[in-house]
Every structure is written in structure tokens, then in C-alpha cells.
VEXLONU-246158 format. One line per 3 residues: number of its first residue (from 1); their letters; for each residue x negated, y, z negated of N, C-alpha, C. Coordinates in steps of 0.1 Angstrom, whole numbers. Atoms other than C-alpha are relative to their C-alpha. Example, Ala and Ser with C-alpha at 12.3 -4.5 7.8 and 13.67 -1.06 7.14 Angstrom:
1> AS> -9 -12 0 -123 -45 -78 -9 12 0  9 -11 0 -137 -11 -71 8 11 -8 .
END
This chain:
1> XXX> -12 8 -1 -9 -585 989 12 10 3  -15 -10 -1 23 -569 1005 12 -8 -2  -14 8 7 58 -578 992 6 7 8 .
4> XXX> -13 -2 -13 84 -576 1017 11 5 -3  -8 -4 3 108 -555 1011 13 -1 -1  -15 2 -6 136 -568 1033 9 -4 -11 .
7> XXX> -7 3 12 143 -587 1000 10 7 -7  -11 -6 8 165 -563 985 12 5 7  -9 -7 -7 182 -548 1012 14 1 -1 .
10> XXX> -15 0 5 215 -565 1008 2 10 -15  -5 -4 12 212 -556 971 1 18 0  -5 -13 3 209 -519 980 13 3 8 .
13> XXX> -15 -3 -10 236 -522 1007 10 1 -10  -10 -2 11 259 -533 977 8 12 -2  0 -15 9 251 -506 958 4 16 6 .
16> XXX> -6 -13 -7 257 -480 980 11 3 5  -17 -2 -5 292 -491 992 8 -3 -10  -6 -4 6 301 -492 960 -1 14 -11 .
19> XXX> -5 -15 1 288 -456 953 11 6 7  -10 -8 -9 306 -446 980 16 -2 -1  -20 6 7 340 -462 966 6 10 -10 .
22> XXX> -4 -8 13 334 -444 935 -2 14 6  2 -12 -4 325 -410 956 13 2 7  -8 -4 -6 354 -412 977 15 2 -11 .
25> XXX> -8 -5 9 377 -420 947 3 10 -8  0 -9 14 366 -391 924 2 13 9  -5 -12 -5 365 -367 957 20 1 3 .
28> XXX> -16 4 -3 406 -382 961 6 2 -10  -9 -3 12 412 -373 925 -3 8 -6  3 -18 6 399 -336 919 11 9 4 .
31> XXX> -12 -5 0 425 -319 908 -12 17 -5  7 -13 0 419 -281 918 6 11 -4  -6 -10 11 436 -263 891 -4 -3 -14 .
34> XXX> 4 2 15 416 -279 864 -18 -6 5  16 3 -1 378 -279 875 -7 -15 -12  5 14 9 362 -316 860 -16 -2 1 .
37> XXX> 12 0 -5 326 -309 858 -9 -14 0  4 17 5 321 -350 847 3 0 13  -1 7 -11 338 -357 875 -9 3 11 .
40> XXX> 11 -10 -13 316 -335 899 -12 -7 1  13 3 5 288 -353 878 -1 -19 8  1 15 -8 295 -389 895 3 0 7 .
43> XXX> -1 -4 -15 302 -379 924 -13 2 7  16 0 -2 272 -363 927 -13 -12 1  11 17 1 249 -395 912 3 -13 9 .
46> XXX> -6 9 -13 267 -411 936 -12 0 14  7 -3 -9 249 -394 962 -15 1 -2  12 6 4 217 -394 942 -4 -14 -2 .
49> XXX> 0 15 9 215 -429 933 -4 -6 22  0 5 -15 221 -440 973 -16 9 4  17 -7 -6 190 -410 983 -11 -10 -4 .
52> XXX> 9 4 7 167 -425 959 -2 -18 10  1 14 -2 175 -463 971 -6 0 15  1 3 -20 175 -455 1009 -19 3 2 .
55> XXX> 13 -4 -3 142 -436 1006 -8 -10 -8  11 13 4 125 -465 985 -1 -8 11  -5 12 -10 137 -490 1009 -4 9 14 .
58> XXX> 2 -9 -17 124 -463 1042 6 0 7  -17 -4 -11 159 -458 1055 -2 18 0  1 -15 1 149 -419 1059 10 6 4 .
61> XXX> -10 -5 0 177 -412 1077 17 3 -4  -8 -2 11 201 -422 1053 -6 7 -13  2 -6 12 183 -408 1027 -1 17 0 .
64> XXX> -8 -19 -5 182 -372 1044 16 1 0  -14 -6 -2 216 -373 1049 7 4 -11  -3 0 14 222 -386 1011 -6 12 -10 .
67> XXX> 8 -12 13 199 -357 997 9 15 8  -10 -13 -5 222 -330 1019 9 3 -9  -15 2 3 253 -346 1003 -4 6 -9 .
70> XXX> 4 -4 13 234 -343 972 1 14 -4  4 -14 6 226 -309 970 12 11 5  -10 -11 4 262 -294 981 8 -6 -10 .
73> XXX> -10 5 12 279 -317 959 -5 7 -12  12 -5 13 250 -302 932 14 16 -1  -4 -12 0 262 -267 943 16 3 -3 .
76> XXX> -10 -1 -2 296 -276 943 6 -2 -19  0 -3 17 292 -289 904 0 9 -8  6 -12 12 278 -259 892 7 11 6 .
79> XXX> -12 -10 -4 306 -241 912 -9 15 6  7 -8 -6 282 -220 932 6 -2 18  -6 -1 -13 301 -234 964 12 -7 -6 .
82> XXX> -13 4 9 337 -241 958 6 -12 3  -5 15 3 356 -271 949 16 6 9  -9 1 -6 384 -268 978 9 -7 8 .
85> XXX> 1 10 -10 404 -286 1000 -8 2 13  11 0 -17 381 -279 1029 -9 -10 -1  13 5 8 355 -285 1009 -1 -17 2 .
88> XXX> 1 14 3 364 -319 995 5 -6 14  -2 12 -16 376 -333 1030 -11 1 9  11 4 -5 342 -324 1046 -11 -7 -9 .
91> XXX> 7 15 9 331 -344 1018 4 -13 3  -10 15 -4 353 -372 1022 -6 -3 17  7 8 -8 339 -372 1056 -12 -5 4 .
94> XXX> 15 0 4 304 -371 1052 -3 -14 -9  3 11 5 308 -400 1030 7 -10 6  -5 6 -8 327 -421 1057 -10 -2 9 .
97> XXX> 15 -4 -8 294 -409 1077 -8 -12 -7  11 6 2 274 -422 1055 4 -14 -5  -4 10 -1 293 -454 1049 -2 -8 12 .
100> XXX> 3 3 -12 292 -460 1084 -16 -4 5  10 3 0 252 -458 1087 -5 -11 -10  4 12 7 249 -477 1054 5 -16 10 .
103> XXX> -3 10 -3 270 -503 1074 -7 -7 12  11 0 -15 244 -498 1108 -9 -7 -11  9 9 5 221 -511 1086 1 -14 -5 .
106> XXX> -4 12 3 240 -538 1070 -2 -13 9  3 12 -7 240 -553 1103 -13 -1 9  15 -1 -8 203 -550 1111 3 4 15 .
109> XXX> 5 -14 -9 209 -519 1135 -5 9 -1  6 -9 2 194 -492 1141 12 17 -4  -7 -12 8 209 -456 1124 -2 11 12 .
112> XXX> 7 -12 -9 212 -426 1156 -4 11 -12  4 -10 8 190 -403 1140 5 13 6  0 -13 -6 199 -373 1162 18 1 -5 .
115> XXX> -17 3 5 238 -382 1155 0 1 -18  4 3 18 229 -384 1116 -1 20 -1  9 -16 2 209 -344 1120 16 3 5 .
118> XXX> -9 -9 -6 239 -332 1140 14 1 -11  -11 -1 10 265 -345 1115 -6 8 -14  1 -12 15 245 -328 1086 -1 12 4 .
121> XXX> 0 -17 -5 240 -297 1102 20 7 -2  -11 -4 2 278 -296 1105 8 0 -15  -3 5 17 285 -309 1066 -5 15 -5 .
124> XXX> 10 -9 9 259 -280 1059 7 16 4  -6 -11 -7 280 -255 1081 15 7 -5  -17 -2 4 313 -263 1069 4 0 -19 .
127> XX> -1 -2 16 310 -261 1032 -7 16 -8  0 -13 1 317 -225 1018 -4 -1 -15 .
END
């Protein structure tokens, strides 16, 4: 017996544009004279929480993208890459990125994967 997955879809779409609400909010309210390692912390699960759904559901290309974010936001938590303005606005766009693909899917499109690689390669370039 196979159970169809499509069933959830919307409900992960939801969920993911309202991580992305709360990701874009908490990268729009880091204040960078007083490091918030909570805040860092949902930001982050933000971006884990979306990985995890996309790759259940075999959206791989969002879910690479979402495990990139993941792991400079990670790095960025544990202040191994710095919490800057650079920083946080090639965050802020990366999650506009990946709003955008969550939304390709929304409307049963397809996600450019090569446009997806090329935007993380740059995400992955530009964060010091």
C-alpha cells in the first residue's frame, strides 16, 4: 500500500512560510552590539524545521538549499562566522530565495535546480 504524499503538501507549504516570517523577523531584529544566542536559536530551527519537511516530502532542492542556510546560520550561532550586516542581509536574501522556491512549489511548479546550486554557492561565498 502507498499513501500519497501530495496530501500534506499544502500543510508543509504553511509551515514553511511561516518559518520564513519568523526567520526574516529575528534576522530584522539582531541587534549587533548585544549577540542573542536564543535568537540565533530560532532562526536557525527555522531553517531546520523547513530541511527536514522538504526532504520528507522529496523537494531536494529545497531541502539542499535549507540545510546550507542551516549550517551558516549554525556557524553563525556559535559565532564561528560573524553576526554582521553583510552577513545578516545575505541571509535575508537567501530566505527570500527560499520563499520564492517554497512558493514554485506552492503553485505545482517546478524549482530551477541549477538557479537554486548557483544561489547557494553564492550564500556560501558571501558569508564571512
Amino acid at each position: 500500500m502507498s499513501v500519497d504524499m501530495s496530501q500534506f503538501h499544502d500543510v508543509l507549504f504553511e509551515e514553511c512560510l511561516e518559518h520564513l516570517d519568523i526567520m526574516k523577523l529575528g534576522l530584522e531584529s539582531i541587534d549587533l552590539d548585544d549577540f542573542n544566542k536564543e535568537k540565533m536559536n530560532t532562526i536557525y530551527r527555522g531553517a531546520h524545521t523547513i530541511k527536514g519537511g522538504c526532504a520528507m516530502l522529496e523537494f531536494h532542492t529545497v531541502s539542499n538549499y535549507a540545510k546550507e542556510m542551516e549550517v551558516l546560520l549554525g556557524e553563525m550561532r556559535d559565532q564561528t562566522k560573524q553576526t554582521n550586516p553583510e552577513n545578516i542581509a545575505v541571509m535575508l536574501e537567501s530566505v527570500e530565495f527560499l520563499r520564492a522556491m517554497i512558493t514554485t512549489l506552492q503553485n505545482k511548479e517546478v524549482v530551477d535546480d541549477a538557479n537554486a546550486v548557483a544561489h547557494c554557492a553564492k550564500m556560501q561565498a558571501a558569508i564571512i
